[in-house]
C-alpha positions as CSV (number, residue, x, y, z in Angstrom):
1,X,43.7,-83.2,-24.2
2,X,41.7,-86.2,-22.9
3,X,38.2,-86.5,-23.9
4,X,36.1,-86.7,-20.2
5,X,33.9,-90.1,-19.7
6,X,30.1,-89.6,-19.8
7,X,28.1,-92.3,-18.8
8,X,25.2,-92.9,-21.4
9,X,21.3,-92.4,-20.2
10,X,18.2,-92.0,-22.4
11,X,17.9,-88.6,-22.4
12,X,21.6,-88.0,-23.0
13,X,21.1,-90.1,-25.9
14,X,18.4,-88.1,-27.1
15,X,19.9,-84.5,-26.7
16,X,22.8,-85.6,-29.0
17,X,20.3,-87.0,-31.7
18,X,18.8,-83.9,-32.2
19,X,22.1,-81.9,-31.6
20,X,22.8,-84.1,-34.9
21,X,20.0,-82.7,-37.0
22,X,21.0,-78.7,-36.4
23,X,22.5,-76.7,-33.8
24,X,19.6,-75.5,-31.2
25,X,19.2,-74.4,-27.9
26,X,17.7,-76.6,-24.4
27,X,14.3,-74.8,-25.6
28,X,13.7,-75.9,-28.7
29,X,15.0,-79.4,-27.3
30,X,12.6,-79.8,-25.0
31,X,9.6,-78.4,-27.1
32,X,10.7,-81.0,-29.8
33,X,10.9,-84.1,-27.4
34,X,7.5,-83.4,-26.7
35,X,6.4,-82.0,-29.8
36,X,7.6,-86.0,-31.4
37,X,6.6,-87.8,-27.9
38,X,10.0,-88.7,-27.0
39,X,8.7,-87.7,-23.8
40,X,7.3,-91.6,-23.9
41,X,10.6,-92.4,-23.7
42,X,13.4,-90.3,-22.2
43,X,12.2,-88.9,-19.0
44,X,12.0,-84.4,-19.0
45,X,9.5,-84.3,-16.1
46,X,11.8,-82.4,-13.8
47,X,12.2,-78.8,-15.4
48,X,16.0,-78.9,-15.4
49,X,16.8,-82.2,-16.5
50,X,17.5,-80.7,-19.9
51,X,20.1,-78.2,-18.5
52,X,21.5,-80.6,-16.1
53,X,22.3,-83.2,-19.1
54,X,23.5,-80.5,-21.3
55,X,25.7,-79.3,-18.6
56,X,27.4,-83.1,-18.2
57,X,27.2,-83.4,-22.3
58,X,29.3,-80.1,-22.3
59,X,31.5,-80.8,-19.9
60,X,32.1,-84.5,-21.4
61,X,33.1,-82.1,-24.5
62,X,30.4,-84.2,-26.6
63,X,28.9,-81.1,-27.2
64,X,30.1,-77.4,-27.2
65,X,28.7,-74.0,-27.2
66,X,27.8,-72.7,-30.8
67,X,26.2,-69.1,-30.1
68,X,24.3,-67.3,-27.9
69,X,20.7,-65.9,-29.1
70,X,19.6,-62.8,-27.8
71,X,15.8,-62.1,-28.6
72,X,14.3,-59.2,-27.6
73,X,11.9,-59.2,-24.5
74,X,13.4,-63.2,-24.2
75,X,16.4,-64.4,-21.4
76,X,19.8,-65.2,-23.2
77,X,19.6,-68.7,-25.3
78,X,22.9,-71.0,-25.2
79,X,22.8,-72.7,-28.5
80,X,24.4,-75.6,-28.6
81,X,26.6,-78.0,-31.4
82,X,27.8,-81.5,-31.6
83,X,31.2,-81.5,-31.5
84,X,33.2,-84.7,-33.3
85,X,33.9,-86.6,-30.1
86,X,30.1,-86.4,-29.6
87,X,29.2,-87.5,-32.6
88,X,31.5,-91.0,-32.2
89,X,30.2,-91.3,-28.8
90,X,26.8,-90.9,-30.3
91,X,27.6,-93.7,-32.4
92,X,29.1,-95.9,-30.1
93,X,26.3,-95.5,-27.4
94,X,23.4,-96.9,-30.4
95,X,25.9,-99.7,-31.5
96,X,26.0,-100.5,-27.8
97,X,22.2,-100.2,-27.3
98,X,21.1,-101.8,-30.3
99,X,23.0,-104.9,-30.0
100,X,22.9,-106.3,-26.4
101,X,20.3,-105.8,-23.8
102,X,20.8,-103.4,-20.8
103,X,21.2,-104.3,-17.3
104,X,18.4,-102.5,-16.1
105,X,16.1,-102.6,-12.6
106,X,13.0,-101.5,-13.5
107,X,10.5,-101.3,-10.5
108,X,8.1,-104.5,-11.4
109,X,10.6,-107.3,-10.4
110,X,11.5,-105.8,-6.8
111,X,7.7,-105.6,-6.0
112,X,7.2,-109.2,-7.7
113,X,9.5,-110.4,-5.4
114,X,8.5,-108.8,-2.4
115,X,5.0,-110.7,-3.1
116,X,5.4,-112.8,0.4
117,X,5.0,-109.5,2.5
118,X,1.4,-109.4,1.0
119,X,-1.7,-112.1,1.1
120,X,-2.2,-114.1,-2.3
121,X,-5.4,-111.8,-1.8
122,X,-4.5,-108.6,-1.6
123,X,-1.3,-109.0,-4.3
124,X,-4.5,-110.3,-6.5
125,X,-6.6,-107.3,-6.1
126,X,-3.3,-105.0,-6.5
127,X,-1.9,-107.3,-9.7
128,X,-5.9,-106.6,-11.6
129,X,-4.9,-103.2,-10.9
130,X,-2.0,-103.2,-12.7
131,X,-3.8,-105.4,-15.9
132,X,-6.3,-102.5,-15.9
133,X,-3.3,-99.3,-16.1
134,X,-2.1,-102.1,-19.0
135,X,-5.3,-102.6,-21.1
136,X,-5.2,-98.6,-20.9
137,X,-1.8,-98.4,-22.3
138,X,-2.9,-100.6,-24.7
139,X,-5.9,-98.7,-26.2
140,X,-4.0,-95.1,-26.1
141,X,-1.2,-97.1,-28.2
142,X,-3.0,-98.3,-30.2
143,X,-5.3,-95.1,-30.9
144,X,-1.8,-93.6,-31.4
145,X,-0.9,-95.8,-34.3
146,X,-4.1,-95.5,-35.7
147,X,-3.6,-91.6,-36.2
148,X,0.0,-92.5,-37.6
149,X,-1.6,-94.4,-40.0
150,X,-4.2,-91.7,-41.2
151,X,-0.9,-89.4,-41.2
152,X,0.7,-91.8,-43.7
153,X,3.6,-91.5,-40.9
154,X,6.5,-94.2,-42.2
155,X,6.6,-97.1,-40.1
156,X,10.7,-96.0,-39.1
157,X,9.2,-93.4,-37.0
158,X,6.7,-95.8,-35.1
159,X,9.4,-98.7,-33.9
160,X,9.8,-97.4,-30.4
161,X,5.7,-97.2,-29.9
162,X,5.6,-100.4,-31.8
163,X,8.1,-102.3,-30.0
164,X,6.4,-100.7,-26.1
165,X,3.2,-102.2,-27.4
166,X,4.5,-105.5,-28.2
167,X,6.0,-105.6,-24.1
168,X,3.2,-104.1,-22.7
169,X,0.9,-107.2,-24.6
170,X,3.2,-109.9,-23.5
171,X,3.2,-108.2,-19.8
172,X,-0.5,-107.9,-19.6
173,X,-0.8,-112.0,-20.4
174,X,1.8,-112.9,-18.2
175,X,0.0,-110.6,-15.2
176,X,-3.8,-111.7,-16.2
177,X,-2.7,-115.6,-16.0
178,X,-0.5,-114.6,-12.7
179,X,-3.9,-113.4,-11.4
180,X,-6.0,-116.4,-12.4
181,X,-3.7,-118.5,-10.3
182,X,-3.6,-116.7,-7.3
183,X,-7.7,-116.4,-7.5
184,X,-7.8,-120.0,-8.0
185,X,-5.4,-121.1,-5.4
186,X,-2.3,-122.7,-7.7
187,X,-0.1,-119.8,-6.5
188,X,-0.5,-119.3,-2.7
189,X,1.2,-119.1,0.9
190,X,0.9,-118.4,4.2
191,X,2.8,-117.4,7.2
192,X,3.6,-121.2,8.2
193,X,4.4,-121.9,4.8
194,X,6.7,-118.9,4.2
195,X,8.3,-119.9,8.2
196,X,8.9,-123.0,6.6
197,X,11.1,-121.9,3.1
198,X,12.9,-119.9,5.0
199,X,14.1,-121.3,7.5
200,X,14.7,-124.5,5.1
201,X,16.6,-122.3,2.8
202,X,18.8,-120.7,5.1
203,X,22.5,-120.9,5.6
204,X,21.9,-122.4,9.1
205,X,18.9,-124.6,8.2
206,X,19.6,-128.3,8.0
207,X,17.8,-129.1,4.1
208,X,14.8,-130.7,5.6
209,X,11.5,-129.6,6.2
């Protein structure tokens, strides 16, 4: 029978890691992700997105239906199993992820670009915002790896927190010197000027200004 397609996301991803430590059921999933903070990373803040992967996961035949745990005074527990053809996706999804970038559309860029619909002033005061959420980031991360540390927690189990620390760095450089120029002037525009671009940069437009 022919395996179904499943197109990969974070949290799918993450489901069939710990599917790959031990049978266990969307419970015990869930409490782990955000028992190791995986919740940094893969997004469970709707309640069913659990269930609604596991559902796909099972229906892709990655992963099947092990047993059913029946506690008393508790609802009926699915437990669930990686099956083989999970297990080879599994691989193929980190050799896919590890080695070449993602097309992704993060949010940032689309609101960087619509910067013209806004005054150099106001995308100023809404950009030191932004550098303010960041140097936040910043001091939680690295109060985080500071308790690693005091854990002895191995280094292997750090990389993701590591590696959004170094991005959020770079970002809040790249936003701070953004802001300088727009307070001093070297980015600006105005409605003439934008009038101007456009129509020189349109289809119709003749090149000049």
């Amino acid at each position: 029978m022919p395996h179904h397609t499943h197109r990969r996301s974070p949290l799918a991803v993450q489901l069939l890691l710990l599917l790959a430590e031990e049978p266990m059921h969307a419970y015990r999933m869930q409490q782990l992700i955000k028992a190791r903070q995986k919740d940094r990373i893969v997004n469970i803040a709707q309640r069913n997105s659990v269930y609604q992967t596991l559902d796909r996961l099972l229906r892709a035949e990655l992963i099947a239906v092990a047993d059913t745990e029946r506690a008393p005074g508790r609802p009926e527990r699915t437990i669930y199993r990686l099956t083989d053809h999970g297990h080879g996706t599994l691989e193929e999804w980190l050799r896919q992820m590890l080695s070449a970038p993602a097309r992704e559309f993060p949010e940032f860029p689309v609101a960087l670009a619509a910067l013209p619909h806004l005054t150099p002033e106001r995308a100023a005061d809404l950009l030191e915002h932004r550098a303010q959420s960041l140097r936040e980031r910043l001091r939680r991360a690295g109060a985080d790896a500071e308790r690693a540390d005091r854990m002895g927690l191995p280094r292997l189990f750090m990389l993701e927190d590591e590696y959004q620390r170094a991005i959020t760095e770079t970002e809040l450089r790249w936003v701070n010197d953004l802001v300088d120029d727009l307070r001093a002037g070297g980015l600006t525009w105005n409605s003439e000027w934008l009038h101007a671009v456009s129509r020189r940069l349109s289809p119709e437009g003749d090149g000049t200004d």
